[in-house]
Gaussian input, Z-matrix of N, CA and C with variables (Angstrom, degrees):
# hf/3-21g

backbone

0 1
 N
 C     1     B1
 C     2     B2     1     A1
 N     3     B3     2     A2     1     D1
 C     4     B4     3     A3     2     D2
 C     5     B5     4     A4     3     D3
 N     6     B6     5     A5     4     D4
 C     7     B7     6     A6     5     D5
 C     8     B8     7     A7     6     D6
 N     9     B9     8     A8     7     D7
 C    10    B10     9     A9     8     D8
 C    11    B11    10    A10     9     D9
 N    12    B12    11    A11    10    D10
 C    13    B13    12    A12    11    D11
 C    14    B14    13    A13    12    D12
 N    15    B15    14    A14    13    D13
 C    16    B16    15    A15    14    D14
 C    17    B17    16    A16    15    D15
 N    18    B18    17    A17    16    D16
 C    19    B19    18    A18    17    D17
 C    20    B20    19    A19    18    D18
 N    21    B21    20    A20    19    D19
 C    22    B22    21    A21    20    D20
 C    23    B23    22    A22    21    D21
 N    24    B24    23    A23    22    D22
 C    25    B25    24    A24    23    D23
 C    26    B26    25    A25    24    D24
 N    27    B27    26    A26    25    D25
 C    28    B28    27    A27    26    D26
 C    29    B29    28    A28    27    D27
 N    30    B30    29    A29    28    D28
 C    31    B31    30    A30    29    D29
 C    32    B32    31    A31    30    D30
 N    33    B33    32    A32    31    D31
 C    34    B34    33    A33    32    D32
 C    35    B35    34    A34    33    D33
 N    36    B36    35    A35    34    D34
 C    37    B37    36    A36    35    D35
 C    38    B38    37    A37    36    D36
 N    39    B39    38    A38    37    D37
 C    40    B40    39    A39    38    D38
 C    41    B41    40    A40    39    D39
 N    42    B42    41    A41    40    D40
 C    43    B43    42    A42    41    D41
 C    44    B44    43    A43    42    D42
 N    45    B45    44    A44    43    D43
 C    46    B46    45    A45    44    D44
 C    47    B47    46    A46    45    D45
 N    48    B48    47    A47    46    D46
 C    49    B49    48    A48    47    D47
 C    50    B50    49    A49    48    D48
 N    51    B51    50    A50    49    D49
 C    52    B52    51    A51    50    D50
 C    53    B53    52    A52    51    D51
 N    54    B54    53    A53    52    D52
 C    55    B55    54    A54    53    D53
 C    56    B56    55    A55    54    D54
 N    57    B57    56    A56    55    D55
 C    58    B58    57    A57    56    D56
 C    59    B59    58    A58    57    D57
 N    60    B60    59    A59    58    D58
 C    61    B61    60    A60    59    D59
 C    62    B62    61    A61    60    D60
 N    63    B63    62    A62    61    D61
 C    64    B64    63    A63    62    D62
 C    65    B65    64    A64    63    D63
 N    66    B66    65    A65    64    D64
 C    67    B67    66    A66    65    D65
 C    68    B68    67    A67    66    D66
 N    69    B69    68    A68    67    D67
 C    70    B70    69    A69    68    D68
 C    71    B71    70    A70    69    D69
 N    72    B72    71    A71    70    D70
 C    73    B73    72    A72    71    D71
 C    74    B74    73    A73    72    D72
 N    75    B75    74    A74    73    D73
 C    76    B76    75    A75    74    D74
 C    77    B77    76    A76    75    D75
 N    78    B78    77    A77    76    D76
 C    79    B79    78    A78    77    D77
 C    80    B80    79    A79    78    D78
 N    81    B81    80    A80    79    D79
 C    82    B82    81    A81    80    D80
 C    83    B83    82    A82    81    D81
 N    84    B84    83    A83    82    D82
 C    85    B85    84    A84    83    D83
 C    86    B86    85    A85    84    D84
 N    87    B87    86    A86    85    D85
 C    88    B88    87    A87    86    D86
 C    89    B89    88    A88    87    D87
 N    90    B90    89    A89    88    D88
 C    91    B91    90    A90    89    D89
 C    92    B92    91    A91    90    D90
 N    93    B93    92    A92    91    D91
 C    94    B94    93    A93    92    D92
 C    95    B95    94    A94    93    D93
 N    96    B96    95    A95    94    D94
 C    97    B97    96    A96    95    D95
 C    98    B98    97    A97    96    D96
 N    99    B99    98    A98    97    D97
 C   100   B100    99    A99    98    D98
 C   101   B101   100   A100    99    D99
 N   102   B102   101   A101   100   D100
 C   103   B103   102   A102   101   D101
 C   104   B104   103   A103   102   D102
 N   105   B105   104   A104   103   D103
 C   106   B106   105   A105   104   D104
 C   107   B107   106   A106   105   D105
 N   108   B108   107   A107   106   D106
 C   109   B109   108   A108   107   D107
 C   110   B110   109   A109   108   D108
 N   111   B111   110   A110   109   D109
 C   112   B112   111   A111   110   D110
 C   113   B113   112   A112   111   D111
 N   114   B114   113   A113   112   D112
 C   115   B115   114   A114   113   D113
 C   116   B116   115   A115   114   D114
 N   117   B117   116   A116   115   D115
 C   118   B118   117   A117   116   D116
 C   119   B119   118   A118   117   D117
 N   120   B120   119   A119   118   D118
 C   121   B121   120   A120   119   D119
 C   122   B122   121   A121   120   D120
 N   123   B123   122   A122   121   D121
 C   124   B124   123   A123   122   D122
 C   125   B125   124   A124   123   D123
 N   126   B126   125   A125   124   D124
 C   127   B127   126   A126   125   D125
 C   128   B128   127   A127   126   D126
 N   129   B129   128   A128   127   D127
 C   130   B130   129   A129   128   D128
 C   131   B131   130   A130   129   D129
 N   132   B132   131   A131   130   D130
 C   133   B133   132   A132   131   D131
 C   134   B134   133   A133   132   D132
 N   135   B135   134   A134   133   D133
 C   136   B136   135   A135   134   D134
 C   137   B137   136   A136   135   D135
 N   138   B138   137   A137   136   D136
 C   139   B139   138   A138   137   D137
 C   140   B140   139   A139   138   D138
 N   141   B141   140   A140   139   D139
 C   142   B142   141   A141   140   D140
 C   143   B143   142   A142   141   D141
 N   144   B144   143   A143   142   D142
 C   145   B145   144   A144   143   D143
 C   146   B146   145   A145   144   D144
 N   147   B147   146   A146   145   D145
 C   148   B148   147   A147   146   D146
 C   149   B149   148   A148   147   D147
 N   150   B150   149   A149   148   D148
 C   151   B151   150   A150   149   D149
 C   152   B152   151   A151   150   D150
 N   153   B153   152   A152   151   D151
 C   154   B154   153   A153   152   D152
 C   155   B155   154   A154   153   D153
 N   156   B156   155   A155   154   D154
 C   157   B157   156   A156   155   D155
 C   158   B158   157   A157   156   D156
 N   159   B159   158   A158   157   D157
 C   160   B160   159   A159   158   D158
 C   161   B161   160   A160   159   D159
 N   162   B162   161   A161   160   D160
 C   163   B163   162   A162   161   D161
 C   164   B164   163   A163   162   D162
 N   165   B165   164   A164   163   D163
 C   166   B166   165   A165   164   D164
 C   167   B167   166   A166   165   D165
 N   168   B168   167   A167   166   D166
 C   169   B169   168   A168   167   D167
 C   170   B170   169   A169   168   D168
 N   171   B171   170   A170   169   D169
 C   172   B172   171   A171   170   D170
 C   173   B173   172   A172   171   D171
 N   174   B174   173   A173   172   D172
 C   175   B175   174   A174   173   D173
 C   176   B176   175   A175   174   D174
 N   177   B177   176   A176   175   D175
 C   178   B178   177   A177   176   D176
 C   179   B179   178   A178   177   D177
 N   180   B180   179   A179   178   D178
 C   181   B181   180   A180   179   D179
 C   182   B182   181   A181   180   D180
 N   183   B183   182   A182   181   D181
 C   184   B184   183   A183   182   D182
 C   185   B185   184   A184   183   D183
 N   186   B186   185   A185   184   D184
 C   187   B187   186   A186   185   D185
 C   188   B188   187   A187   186   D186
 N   189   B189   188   A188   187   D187
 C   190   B190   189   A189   188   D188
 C   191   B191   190   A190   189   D189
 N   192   B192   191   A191   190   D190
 C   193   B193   192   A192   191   D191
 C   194   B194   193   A193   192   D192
 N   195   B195   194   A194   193   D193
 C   196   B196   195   A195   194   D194
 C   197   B197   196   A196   195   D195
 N   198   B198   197   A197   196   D196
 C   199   B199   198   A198   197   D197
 C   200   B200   199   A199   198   D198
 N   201   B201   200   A200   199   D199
 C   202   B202   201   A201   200   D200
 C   203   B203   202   A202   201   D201
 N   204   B204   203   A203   202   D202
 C   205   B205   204   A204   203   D203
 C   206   B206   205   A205   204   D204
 N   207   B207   206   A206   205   D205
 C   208   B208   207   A207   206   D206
 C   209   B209   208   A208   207   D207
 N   210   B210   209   A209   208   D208
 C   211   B211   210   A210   209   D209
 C   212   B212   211   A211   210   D210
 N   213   B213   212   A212   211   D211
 C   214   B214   213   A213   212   D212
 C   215   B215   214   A214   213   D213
 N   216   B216   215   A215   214   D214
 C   217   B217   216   A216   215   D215
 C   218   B218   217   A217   216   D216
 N   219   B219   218   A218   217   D217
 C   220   B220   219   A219   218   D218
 C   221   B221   220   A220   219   D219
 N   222   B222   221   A221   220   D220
 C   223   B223   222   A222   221   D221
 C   224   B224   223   A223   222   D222
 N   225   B225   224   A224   223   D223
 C   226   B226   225   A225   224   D224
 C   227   B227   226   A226   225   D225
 N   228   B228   227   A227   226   D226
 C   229   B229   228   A228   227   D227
 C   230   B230   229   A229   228   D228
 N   231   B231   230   A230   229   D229
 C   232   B232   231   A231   230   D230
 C   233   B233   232   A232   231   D231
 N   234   B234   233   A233   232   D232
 C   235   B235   234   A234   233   D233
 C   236   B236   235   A235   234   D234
 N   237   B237   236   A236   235   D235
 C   238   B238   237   A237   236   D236
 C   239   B239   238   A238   237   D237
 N   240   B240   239   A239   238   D238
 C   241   B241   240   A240   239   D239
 C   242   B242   241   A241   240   D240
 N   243   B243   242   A242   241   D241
 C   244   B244   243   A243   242   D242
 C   245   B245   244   A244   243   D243
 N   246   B246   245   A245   244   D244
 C   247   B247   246   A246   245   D245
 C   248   B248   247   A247   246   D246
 N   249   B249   248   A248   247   D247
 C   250   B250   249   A249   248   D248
 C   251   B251   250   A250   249   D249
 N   252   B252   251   A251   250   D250
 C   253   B253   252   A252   251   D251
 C   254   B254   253   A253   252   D252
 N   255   B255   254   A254   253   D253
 C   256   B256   255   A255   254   D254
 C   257   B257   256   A256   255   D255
 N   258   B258   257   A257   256   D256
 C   259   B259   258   A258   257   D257
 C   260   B260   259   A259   258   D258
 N   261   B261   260   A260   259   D259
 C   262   B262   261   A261   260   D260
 C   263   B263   262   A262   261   D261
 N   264   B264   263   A263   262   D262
 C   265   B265   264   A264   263   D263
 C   266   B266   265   A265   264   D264
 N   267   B267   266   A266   265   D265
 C   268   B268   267   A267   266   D266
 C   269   B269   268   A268   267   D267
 N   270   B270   269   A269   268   D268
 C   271   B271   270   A270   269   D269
 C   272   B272   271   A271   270   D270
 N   273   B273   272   A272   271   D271
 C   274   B274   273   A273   272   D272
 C   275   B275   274   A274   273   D273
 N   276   B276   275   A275   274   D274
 C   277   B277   276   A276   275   D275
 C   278   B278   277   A277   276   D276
 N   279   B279   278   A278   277   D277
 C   280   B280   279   A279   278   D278
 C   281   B281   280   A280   279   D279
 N   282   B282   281   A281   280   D280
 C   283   B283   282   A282   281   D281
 C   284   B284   283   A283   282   D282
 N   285   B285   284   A284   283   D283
 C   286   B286   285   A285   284   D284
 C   287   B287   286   A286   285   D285
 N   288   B288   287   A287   286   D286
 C   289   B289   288   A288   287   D287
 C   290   B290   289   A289   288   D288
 N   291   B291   290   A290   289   D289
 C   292   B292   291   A291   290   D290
 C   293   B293   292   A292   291   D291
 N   294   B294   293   A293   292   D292
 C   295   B295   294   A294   293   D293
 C   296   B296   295   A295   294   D294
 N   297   B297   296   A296   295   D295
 C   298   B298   297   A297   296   D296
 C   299   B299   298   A298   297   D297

   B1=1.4451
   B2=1.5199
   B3=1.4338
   B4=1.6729
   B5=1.2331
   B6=1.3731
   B7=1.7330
   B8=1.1799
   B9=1.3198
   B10=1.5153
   B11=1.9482
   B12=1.6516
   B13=1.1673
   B14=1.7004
   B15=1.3242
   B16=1.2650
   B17=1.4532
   B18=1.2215
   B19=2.1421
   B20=1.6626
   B21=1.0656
   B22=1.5882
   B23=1.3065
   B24=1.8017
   B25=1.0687
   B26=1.9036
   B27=1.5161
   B28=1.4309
   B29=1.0975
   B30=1.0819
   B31=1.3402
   B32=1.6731
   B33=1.2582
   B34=1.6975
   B35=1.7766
   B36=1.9690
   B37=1.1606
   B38=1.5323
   B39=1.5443
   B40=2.1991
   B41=1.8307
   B42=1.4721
   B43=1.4469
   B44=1.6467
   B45=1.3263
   B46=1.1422
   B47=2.0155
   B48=1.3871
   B49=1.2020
   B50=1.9775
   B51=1.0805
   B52=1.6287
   B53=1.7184
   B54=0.7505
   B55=1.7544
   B56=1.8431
   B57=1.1853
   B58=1.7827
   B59=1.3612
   B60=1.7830
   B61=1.3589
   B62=1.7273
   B63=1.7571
   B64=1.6644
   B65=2.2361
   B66=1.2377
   B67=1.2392
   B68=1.5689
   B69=1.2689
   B70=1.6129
   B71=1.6551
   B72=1.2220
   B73=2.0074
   B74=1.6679
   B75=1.1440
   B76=1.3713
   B77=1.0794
   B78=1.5000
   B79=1.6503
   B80=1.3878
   B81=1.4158
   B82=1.7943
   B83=1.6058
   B84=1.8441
   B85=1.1469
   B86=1.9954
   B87=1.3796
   B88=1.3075
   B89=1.5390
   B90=1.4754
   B91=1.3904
   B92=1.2595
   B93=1.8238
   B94=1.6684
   B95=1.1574
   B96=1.2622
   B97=1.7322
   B98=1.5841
   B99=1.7690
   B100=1.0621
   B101=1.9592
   B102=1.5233
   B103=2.0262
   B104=1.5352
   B105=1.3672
   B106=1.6253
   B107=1.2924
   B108=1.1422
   B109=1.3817
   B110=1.4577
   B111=1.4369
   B112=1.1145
   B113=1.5843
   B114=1.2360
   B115=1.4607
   B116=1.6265
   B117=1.4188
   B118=1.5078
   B119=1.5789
   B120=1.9369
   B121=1.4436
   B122=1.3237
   B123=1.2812
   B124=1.2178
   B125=1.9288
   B126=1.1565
   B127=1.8592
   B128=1.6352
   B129=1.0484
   B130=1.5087
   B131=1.5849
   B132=0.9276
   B133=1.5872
   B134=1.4882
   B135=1.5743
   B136=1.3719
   B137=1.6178
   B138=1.0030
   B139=1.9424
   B140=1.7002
   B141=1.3722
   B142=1.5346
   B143=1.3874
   B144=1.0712
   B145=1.6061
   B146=1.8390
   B147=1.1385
   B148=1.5927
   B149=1.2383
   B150=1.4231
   B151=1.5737
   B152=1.4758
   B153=1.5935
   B154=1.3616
   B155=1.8150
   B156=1.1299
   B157=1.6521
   B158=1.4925
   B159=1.1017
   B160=1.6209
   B161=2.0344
   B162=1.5252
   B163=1.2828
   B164=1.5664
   B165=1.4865
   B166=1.5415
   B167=1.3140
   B168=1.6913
   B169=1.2876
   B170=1.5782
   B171=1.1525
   B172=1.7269
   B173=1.6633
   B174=1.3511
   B175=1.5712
   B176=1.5788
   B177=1.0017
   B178=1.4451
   B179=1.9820
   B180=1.5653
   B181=1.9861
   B182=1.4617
   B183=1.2627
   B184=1.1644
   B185=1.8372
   B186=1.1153
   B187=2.0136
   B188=1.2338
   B189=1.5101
   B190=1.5964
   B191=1.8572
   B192=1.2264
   B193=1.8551
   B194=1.8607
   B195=1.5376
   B196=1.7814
   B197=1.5438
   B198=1.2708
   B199=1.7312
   B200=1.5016
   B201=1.4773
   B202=1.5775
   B203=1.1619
   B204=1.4344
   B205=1.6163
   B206=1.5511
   B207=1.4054
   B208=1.5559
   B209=1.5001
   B210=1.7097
   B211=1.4188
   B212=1.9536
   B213=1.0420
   B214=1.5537
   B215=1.6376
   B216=1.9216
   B217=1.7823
   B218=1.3908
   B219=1.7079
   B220=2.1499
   B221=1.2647
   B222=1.7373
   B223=1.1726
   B224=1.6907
   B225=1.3422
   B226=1.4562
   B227=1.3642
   B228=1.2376
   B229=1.5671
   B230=1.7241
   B231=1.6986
   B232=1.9593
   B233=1.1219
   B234=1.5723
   B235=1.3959
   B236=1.6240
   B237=1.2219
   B238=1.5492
   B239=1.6667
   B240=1.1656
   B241=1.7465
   B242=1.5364
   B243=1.4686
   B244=1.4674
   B245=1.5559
   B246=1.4446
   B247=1.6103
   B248=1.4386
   B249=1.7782
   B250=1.6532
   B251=1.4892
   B252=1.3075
   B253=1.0908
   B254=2.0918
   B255=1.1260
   B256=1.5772
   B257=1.6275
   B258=1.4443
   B259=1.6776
   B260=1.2851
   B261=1.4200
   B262=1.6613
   B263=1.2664
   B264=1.6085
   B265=0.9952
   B266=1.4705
   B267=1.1856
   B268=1.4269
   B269=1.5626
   B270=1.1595
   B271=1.7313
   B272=1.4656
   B273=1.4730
   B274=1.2998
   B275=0.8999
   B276=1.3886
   B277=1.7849
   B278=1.6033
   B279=1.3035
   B280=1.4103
   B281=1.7728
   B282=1.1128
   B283=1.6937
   B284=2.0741
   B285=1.2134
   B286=1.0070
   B287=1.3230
   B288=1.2658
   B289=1.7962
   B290=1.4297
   B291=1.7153
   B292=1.4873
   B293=1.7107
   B294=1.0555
   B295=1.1947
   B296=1.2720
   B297=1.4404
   B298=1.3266
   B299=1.4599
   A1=108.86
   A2=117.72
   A3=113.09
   A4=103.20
   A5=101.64
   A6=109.74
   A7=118.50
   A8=131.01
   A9=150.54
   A10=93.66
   A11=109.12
   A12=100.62
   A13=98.32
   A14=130.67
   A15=132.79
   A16=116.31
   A17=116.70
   A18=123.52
   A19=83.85
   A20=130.21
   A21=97.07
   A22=141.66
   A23=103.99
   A24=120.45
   A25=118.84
   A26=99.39
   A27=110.40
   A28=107.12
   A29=151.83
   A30=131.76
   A31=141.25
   A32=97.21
   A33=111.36
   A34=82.32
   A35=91.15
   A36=95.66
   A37=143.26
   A38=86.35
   A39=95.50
   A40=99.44
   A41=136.58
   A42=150.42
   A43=98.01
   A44=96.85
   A45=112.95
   A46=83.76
   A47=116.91
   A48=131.97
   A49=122.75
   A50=112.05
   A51=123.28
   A52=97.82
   A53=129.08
   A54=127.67
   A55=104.30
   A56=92.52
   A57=104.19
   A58=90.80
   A59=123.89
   A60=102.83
   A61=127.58
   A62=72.64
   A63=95.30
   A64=109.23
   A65=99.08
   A66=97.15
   A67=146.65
   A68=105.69
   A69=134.38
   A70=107.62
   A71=106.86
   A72=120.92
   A73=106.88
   A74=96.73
   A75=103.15
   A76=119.04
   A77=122.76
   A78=123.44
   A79=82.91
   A80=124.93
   A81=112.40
   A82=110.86
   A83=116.45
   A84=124.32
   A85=100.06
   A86=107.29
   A87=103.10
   A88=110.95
   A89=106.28
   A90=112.84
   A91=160.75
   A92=89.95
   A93=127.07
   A94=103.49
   A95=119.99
   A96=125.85
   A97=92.91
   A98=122.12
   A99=98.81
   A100=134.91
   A101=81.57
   A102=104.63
   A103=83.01
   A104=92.19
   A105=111.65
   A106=108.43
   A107=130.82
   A108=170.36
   A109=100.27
   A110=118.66
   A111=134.94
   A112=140.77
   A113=107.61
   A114=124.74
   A115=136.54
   A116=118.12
   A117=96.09
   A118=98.53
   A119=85.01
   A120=90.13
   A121=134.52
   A122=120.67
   A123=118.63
   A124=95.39
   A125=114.10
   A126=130.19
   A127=93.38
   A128=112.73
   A129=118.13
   A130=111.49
   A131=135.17
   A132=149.74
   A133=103.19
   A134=117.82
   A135=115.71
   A136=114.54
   A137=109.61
   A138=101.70
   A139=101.14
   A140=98.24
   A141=84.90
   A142=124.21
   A143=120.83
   A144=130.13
   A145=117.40
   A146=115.53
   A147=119.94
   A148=107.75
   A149=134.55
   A150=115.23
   A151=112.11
   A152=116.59
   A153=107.01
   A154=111.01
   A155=102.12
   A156=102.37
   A157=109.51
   A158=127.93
   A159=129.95
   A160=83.48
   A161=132.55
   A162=126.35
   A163=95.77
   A164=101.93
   A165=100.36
   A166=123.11
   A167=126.81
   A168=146.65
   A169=113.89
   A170=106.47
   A171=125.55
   A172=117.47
   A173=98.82
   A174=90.44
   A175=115.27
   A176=123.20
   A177=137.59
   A178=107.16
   A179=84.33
   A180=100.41
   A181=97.14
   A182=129.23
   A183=135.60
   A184=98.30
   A185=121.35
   A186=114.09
   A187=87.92
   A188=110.55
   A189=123.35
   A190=82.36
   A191=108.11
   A192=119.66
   A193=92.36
   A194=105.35
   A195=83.05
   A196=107.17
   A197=110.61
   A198=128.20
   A199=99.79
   A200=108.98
   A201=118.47
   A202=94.06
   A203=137.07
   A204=138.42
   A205=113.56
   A206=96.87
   A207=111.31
   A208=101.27
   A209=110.85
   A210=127.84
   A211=84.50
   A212=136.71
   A213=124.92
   A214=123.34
   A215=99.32
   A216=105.70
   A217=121.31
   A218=99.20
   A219=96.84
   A220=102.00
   A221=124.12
   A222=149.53
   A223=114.50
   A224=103.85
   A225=90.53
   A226=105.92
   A227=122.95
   A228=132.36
   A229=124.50
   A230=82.76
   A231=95.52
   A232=94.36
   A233=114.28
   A234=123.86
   A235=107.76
   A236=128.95
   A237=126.38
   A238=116.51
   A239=94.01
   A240=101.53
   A241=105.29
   A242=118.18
   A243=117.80
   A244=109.62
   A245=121.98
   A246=119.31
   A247=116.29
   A248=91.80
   A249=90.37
   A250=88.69
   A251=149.46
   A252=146.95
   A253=121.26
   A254=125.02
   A255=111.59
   A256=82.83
   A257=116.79
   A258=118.43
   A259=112.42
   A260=110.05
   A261=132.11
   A262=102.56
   A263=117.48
   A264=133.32
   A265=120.76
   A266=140.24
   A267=142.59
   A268=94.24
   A269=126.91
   A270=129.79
   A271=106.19
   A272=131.10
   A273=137.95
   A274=118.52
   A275=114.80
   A276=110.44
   A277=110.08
   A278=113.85
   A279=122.70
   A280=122.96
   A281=106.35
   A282=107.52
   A283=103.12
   A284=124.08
   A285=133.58
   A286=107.18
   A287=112.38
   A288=114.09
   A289=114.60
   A290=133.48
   A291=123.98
   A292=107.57
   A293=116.41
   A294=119.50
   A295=135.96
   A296=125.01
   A297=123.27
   A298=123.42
   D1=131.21
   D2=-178.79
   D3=-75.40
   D4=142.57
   D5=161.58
   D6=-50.23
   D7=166.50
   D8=-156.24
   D9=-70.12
   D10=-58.13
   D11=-156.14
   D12=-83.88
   D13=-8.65
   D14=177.91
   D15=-61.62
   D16=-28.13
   D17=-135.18
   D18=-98.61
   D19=-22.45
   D20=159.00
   D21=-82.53
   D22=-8.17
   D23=171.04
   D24=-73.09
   D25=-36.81
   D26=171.31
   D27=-82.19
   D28=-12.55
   D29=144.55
   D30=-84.64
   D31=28.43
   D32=-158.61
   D33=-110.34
   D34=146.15
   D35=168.24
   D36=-53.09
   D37=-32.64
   D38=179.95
   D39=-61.36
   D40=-46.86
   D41=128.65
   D42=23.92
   D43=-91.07
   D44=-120.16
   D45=-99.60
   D46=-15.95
   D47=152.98
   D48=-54.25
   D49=-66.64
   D50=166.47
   D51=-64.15
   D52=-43.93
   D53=-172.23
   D54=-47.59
   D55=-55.19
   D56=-165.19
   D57=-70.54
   D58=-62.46
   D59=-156.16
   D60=-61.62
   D61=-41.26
   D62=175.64
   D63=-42.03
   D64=-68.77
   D65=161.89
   D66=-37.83
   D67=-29.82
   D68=175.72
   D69=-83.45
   D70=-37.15
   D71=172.17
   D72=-72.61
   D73=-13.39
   D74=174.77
   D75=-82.34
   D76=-61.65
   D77=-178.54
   D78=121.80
   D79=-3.86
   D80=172.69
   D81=85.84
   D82=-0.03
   D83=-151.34
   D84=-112.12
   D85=129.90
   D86=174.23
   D87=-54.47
   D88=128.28
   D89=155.36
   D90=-41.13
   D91=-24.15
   D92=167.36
   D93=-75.50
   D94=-71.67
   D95=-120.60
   D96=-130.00
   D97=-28.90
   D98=-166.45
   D99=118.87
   D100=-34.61
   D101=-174.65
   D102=-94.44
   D103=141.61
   D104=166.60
   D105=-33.30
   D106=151.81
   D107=-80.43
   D108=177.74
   D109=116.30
   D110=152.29
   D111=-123.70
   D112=-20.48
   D113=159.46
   D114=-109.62
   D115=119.72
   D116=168.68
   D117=-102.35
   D118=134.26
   D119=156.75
   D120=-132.08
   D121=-169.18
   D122=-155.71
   D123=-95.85
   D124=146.21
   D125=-177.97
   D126=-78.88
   D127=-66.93
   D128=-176.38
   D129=-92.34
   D130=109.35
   D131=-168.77
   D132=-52.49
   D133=117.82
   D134=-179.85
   D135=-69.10
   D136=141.66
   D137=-174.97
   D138=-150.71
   D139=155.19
   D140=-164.41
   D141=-64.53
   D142=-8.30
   D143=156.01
   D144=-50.54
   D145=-40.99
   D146=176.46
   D147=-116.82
   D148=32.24
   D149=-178.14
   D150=-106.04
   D151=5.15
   D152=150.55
   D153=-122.88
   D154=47.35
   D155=150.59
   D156=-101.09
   D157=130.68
   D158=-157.08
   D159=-99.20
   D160=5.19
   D161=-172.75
   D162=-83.49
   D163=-35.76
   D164=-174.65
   D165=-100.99
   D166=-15.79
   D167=-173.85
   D168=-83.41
   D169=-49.34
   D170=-176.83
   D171=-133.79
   D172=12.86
   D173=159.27
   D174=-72.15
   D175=165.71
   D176=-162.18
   D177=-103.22
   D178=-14.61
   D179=-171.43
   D180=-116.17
   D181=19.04
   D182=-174.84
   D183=-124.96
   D184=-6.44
   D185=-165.15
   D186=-138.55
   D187=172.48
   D188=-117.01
   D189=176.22
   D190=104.94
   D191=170.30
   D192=-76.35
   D193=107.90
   D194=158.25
   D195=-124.08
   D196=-165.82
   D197=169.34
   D198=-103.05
   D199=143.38
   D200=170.52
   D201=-25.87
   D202=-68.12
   D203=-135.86
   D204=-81.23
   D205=-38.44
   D206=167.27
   D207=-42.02
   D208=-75.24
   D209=-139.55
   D210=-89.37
   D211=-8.58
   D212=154.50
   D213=-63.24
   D214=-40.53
   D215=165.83
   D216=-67.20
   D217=-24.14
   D218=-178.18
   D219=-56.76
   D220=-62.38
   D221=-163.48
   D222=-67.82
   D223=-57.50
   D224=-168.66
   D225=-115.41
   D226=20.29
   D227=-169.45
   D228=31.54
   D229=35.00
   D230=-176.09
   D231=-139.89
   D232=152.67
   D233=179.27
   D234=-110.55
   D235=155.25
   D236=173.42
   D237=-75.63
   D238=-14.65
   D239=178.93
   D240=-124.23
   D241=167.25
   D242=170.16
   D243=-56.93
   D244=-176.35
   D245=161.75
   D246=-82.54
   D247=141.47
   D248=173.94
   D249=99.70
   D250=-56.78
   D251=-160.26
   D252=-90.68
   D253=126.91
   D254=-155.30
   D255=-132.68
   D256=159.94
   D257=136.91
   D258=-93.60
   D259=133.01
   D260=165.81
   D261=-55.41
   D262=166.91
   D263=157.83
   D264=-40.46
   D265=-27.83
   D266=-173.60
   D267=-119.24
   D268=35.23
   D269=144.79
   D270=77.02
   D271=20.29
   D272=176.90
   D273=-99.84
   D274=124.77
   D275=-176.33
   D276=-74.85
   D277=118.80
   D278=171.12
   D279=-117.12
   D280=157.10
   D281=-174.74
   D282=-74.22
   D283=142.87
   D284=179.71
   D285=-57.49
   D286=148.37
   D287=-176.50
   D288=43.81
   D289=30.46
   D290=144.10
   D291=-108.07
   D292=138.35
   D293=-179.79
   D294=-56.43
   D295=130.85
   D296=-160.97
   D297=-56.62

């Protein structure tokens, strides 16, 4: 969930513009691990001190394609499942790298 002073920034067109492509340059594929891709995030943590420098907000060398699970270990250095283990797209827990 974005912070209070962030959420107009995530919802602004330049946002929500770099989000898609950036994501689409990706292959849609986490950067870590590999499993689809659900978050871009930011390398350097936006804070209200840098959230209108567009070097760190919408640079393209600044974001990071992850998976929920990925971007749950950046943040909270815990995963929702053991290691090695992910939910697929259709909410099934599967082993990392066997096919869905």
């Amino acid at each position: 969930m974005a912070k209070d002073f962030a959420k107009s920034f995530y919802n602004s067109q330049a946002w929500v513009n770099v989000r898609n492509s950036f994501f689409i340059e990706k292959l849609g594929m986490c950067e870590r691990c590999s499993n689809p891709g659900e978050i871009v995030h930011h390398k350097i943590y936006i804070t209200p001190d840098n959230i209108n420098d567009p070097n760190i907000t919408l640079s393209k060398n600044n974001l990071e394609l992850l998976c929920r699970t990925c971007h749950n270990l950046e943040h909270e250095g815990t995963s929702s499942t053991r290691q090695g283990i992910v939910f697929n797209s259709n909410g099934d827990i599967v082993e990392v790298g066997v096919n869905e």
